[in-house]
Structure formats: C-alpha cells, structure tokens
N, C-alpha and C positions, 0 to 999 in steps of 0.2 A: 203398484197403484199410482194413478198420477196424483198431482196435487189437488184439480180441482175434486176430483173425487175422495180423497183423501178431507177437505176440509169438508166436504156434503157431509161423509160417515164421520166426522166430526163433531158436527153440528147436528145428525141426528141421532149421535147415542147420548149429545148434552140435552136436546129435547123430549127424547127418551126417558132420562135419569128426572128432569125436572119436572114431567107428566106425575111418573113413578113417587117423587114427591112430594108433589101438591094433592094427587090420592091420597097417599098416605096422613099426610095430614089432615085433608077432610074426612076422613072415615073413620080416622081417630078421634076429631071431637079438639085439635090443636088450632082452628079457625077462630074457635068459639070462645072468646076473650072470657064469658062469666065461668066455662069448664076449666080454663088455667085457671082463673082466679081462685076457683074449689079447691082447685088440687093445689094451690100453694097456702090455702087457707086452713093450714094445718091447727090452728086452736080454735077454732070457728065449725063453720061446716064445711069439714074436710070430702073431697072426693079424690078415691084412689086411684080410682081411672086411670087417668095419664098416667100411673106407676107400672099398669100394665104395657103402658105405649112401651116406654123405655126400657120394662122386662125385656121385650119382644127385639126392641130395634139393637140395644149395645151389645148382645150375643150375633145379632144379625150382621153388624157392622163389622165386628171384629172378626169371625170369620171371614168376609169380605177383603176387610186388611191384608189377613195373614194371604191369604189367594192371590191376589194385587202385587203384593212384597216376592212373589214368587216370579211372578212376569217378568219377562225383560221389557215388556212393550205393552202400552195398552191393547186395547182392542183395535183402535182404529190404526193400530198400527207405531204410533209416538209413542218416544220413550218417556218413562213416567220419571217424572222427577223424584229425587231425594227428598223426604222429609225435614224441613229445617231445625238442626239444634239450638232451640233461642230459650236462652234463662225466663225465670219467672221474675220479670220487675217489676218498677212501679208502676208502667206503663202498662202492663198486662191483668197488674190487678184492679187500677183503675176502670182498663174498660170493662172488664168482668165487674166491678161494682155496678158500673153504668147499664149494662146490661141486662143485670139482675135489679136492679132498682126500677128501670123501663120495663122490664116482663112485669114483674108485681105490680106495678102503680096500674098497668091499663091491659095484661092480659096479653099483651103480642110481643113476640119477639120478632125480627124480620122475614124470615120464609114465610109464616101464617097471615101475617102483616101485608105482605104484598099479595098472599091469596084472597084477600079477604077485601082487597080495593075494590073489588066488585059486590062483595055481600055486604060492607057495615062501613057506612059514612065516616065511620072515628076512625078508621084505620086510614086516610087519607089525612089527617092529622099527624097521628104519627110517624109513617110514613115521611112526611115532611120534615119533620123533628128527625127523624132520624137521616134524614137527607141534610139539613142544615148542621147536624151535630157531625156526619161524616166529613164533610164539606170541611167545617172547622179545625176536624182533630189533623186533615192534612195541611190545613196552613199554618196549621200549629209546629207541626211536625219541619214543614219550609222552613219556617222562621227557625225553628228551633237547630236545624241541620245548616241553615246560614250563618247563624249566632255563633255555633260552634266552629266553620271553618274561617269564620274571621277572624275567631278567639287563636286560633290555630298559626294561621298568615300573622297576626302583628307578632307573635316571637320572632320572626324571621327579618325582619324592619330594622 
C-alpha cells in the first residue's frame, strides 16, 4: 500500500473511531453535564446511569486490548507501539486530581466537552480552561526539563 493511501486508511479508521465516540457518548447521556453531575452526586440525587456506561464500555475495551496486544500491526497496516511503563507520581496524580475536580465542579471532561461545543455555550468556557491549563502544564514542564539540565551542566563547569 503506498503511503498516501496508507495515511487516507489512517485518517479514516481515526475518524471512524472518533464518530464511534462521540455516538457513543451522546447516546449515553455523557454530553449532558447535569447526567454526570447525578451520577457523581452519590449523597444527593444519585443517578446510576452512567454506571451502566462504564458496566458496558471497560469489558468492551479490554477485550479490545487483549485483541490489539495480539497484532503485530494495526489495521491500517503501522506497527502499534508499546505501551509505556511510567510509575505513578506526583505529576500523575496531580493531573488526575485536576481532572476529577474539572469533571465534578462543571460536568465535562474533555471528549464530551469538545462534543458538546456545539450544544451548551459553557463548554466553550471550559473548553478554554482546559486549553489554557494544557497550554501551561507544557511550559511548566519546559521550564521544568530546562531547570533541570542546567542544574545538570553547572557540575561539569
């Protein structure tokens, strides 16, 4: 298969997967900023709803997995990368703080979020917020990955 055809069957088993996605999230009720808010509002008026999403999806995905783990090559042909072994630090559970504090305070997490720029004006808010806070965690991370090899170079001086 040549290349350009190779990045087309590319390009559309990721818009494929991404259709497959934003379904799925709309037909679950994952759009709907006040249906997370229920189902995370476990001492309140709890909705279990979304418990069945996730019933459904992490048997669906793991299957998937193990099938994928089996390939030598995706679909479209590229070899699938390795999964990366990265400890759990500070850095991981912070964002997962930030994440989970983001989903609860307003309902969206990013996939729904971005489906949702078209149906609910506040997700163009967040949205932003979460464009500004990415934005930041990589110049964080510059600063932070330059601090360290200069820390590195002046031993050598």
């Amino acid at each position: 298969m040549s290349t350009a055809r190779q990045d087309i069957a590319r390009l559309a088993a990721a818009l494929a997967a991404g259709l497959l996605f934003g379904l799925g999230l709309a037909v679950s009720g994952m759009v709907n900023p006040a249906k997370v808010l229920g189902f995370l509002d476990i001492f309140g008026h709890w909705d279990p709803s979304l418990a069945g999403v996730m019933a459904t999806a992490i048997p669906v995905t793991a299957v998937f997995y193990r099938l994928a783990a089996r390939r030598p090559a995706a679909l479209t042909g590229r070899p699938l990368p390795p999964s990366p072994a990265r400890p759990i630090d500070r850095r991981l559970v912070a964002g997962a703080l930030l994440f989970g504090v983001g989903w609860g305070a307003v309902g969206f997490c990013p996939g729904p979020a971005i489906e949702a720029l078209v149906l609910d004006g506040r997700a163009w808010i967040f949205v932003g917020a979460m464009a500004a806070g990415m934005l930041g965690s990589k110049c964080w991370s510059r600063r932070s990955s330059i601090r360290a090899h200069d820390a590195g170079t002046e031993g050598d001086a």
